[in-house]
Structures are given as C-alpha cells and as structure tokens.
N, C-alpha and C positions, 0 to 999 in steps of 0.2 A: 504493500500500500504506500509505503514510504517512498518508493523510486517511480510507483505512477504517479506522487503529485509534486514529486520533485522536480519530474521532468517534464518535459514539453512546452516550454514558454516560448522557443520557435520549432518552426517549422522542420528545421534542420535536425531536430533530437526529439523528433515525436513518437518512433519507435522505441519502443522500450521491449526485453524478452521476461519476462516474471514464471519460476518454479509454480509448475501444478502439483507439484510433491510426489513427483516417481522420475523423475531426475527428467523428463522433459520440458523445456523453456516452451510459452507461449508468447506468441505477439501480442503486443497490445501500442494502438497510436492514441499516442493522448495529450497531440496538438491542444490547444483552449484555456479558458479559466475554468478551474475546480471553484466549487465552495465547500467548505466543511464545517458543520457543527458539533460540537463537544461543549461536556461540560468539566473538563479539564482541562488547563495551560498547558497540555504535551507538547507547545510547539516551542516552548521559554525551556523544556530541558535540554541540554547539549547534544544529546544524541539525534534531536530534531532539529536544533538550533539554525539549518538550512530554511526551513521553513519560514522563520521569524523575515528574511530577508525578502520573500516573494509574495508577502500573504499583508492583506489590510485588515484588519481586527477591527471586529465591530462587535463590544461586551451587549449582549441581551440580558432582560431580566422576565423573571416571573410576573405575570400580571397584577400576581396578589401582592409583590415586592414593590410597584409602583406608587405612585405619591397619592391620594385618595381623591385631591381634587383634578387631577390627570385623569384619573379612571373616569371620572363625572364629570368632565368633557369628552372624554371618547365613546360613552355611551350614548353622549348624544349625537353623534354624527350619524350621517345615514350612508354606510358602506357601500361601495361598488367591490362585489365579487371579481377578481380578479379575471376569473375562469369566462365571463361574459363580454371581454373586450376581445372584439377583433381586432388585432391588428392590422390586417390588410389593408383597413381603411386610412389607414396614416402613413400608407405608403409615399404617395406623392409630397405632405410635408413633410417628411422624414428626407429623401431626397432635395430639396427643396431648400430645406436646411443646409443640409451636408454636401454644397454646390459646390465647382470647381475652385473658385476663390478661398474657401473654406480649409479645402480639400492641401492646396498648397499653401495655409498658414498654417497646417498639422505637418506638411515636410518640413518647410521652412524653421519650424521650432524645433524636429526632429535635426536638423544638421546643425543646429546651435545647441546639442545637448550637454556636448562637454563643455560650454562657456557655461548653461545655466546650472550645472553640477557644481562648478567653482565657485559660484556668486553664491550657491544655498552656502557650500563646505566654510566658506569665509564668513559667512553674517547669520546665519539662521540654524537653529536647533534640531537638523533633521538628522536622526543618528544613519550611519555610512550605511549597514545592512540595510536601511529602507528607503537609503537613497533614488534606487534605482526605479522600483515600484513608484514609490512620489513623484518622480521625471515625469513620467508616464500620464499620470492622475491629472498631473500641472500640465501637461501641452494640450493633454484633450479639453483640458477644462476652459483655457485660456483662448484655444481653436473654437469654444461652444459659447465663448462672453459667460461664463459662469465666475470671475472676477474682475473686478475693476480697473485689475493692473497686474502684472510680474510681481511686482512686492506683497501685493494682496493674496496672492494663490502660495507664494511661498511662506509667510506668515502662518496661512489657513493653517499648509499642512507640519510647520513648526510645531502652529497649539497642538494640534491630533496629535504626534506624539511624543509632545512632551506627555500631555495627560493620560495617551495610551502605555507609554513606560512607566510611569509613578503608580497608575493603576495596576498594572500585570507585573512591577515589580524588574523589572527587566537589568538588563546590563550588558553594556555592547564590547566583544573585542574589537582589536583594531583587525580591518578587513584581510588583510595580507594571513595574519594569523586564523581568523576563520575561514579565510580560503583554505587552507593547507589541513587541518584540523576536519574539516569537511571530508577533503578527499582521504586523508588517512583512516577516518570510522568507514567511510565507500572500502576503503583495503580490505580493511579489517573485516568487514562485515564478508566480501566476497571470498576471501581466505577461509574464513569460519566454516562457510554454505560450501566450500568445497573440499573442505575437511570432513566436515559431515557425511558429503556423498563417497568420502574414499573409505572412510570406517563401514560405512552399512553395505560398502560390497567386498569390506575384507581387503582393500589395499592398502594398507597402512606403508608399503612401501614407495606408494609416488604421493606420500601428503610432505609439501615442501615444509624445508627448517629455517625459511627465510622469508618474508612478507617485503615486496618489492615495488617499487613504485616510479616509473618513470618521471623525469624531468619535465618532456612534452607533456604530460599531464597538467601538470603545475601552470607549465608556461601557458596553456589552452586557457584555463580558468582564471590566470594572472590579465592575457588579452580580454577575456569576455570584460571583466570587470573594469576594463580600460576603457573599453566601448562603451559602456558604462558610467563612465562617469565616475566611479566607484574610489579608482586610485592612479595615480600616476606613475610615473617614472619608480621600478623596483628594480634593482641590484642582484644579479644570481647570490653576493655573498649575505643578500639582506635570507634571502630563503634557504641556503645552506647552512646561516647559524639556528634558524629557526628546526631545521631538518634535524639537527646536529641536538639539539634543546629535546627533542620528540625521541629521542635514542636511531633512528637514521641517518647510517654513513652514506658517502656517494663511491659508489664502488665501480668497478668493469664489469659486467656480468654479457657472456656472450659476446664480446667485441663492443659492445654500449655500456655509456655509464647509466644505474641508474641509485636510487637511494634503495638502500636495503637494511632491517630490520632481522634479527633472528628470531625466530616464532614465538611467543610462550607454549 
C-alpha cells in the first residue's frame, strides 16, 4: 500500500509491481491523486515520513466534536446531494474558464518554479518537505484568481502549515537527509521481502550479506528534488558523509562503485 501511494505523481513512474504473496509481482499504474482517511498520524512516523512530503492534510472532526452553534447553523441549510449534480452541464464554463490565456499563465508560472521556491525558502514558513506540493497548490491557485497577489497565496499557504505542524506535532529534516533516509528504509524494506522469499524456498545460500545501494539512485532523487524546487547545488562529499553517518561505505562492487552496508 505504501509504494502505491508513494508513487505515481508523474506519468513517468506510474507502474509500480506489488507481491500477491506467492512470490508473483503484479502490475498496478497509479498515475493520479490518492486521498486517504485514517484516524491515525501514520504518515508523521519515519517509516512513512515520504508521505508527509506529497500529501495536504486536512484534520476532520466528529460532528458531535463540533462547536454547538456551528451545528445550529448547519442544520439549517438546505443540502444539495452531491450524487444529483451533473456535471456535464458545466462543461462549456468549465472550458471557458480554463481558456488558452489561462492555460499559458499555468506554464508561465510553471517555468518560474525554481524562482518562486526561492522567494517562499527566503521569506515565508513553508517547511522544505511541502514545498513542492504548495508550488503546485500556489500556480493553480494564482492561474484560477483565487488570490490577490504572489505574497497573498504564499502567506495563505505559510499559515496552513505553520498550524498544520503545531497541530500534528511535526518536525522537518533537512531535505538532503530525508532524501537519503527515504531510499535506505526502500533498501531495507526490499532486502527484507527478498530475504523472506529465499528462506521459505530453502535458499539461505543466495540471501546477500550486504545491502547495496547505488549512487544513480541518490543522484535521481537529488535531481527530482532540484526540479523541485526543493534544494540546490549538493556536493557528492555533502552525501558521502551522510552515507558514511548511516554505516555505508562507497565500495567497487562489480566494476561500479556503489555504497554498501553489511546485512544484520
């Protein structure tokens, strides 16, 4: 479940293969937005902590939890069932809206992403993991006149979460370090599940004594994040001491270097 809603925010990694549990991988593409409800923060523990960076949080409450004269305004309104609108019929202003002019002030602020990333990173309170998602929120917002100005939609989304952290309790690493951290629990987790499949058919002789991890790994997820917005200019030796920090040497393995781990 973890790796279907980790992935797919483009096009390009919407395959994903997920164990049916008899050692066969199945396909699944899962290009799109997920929504998820729980009624626990699984996604503030470190093992999910990828999550916290792609997901907008919106706390619900129980209706009985509500303030009593909130409730005694909303029982007085007179509902539209959701289930009773066509949409069909808002097809033409929906186009209409979303005209060509429109269309190229959603690029336009799309090729200025890494300036608007700099101007929040330097003035405004948006922690680095949600950077990216808020980019996002703020071009369409600003392409749709849902605020008054650039300073107004970065503000907005400052307050959301400053007040989404204080309330869910949160605490951000610096991005570099949860990039890396990220892909090492990916290792770890894929080593484990093939560990697994080598005991239960009795091959304990091809379960590796080494957990390995390429560089281009790194450097893939270092670039995304640059596109991004996320982070700038990183130093191979800025990630080698961090590698070095996590018990990963960078070794020759096969005629390629990559960092490697001894198993526990």
């Amino acid at each position: 479940m973890y790796s279907l809603l980790r992935n797919g925010c483009y096009r390009s990694e919407e395959k994903i293969f997920i164990s049916e549990g008899s050692g066969n991988n199945l396909p699944f593409y899962v290009f799109g937005q997920k929504i998820i409800s729980s009624t626990d923060n699984f996604f503030i523990k470190p093992q999910w902590s990828e999550l916290f960076r792609r997901c907008l949080f919106i706390r619900m409450y129980h209706f009985n939890e509500l303030d009593k004269n909130y409730i005694s305004e909303f029982n007085k309104r007179d509902l539209l069932d959701i289930y009773n609108i066509d949409y069909r019929h808002i097809a033409h202003e929906y186009n209409q809206f979303w005209d060509s002019d429109r269309i190229l002030r959603v690029k336009s602020l799309y090729n200025s992403k890494l300036k608007l990333a700099k101007t929040i990173k330097d003035n405004y309170a948006i922690p680095e993991l949600a950077l990216s998602i808020s980019l996002d929120l703020i071009i369409q917002g600003l392409a749709a006149d849902l605020y008054d100005n650039q300073d107004d939609a970065f503000s907005t989304w400052s307050n959301f979460w400053q007040l989404s952290s204080e309330e869910l309790g949160t605490t951000q690493k610096p991005i570099l370090l949860h990039i890396i951290d990220t892909i090492i629990e990916e290792k770890i987790a894929e080593f484990e599940a093939q560990k697994q499949q080598f005991i239960k058919y009795n091959r304990l002789d091809l379960i590796p004594d080494t957990i390995t991890i390429s560089p281009s790994t790194i450097k893939q997820r270092i670039d995304d994040a640059k596109s991004d917005g996320l982070i700038e200019i990183i130093k191979t030796s800025e990630v080698k001491e961090i590698m070095l920090s996590k018990g990963f040497d960078l070794v020759s393995h096969n005629k390629k270097f990559c960092y490697s781990k001894k198993a526990d």
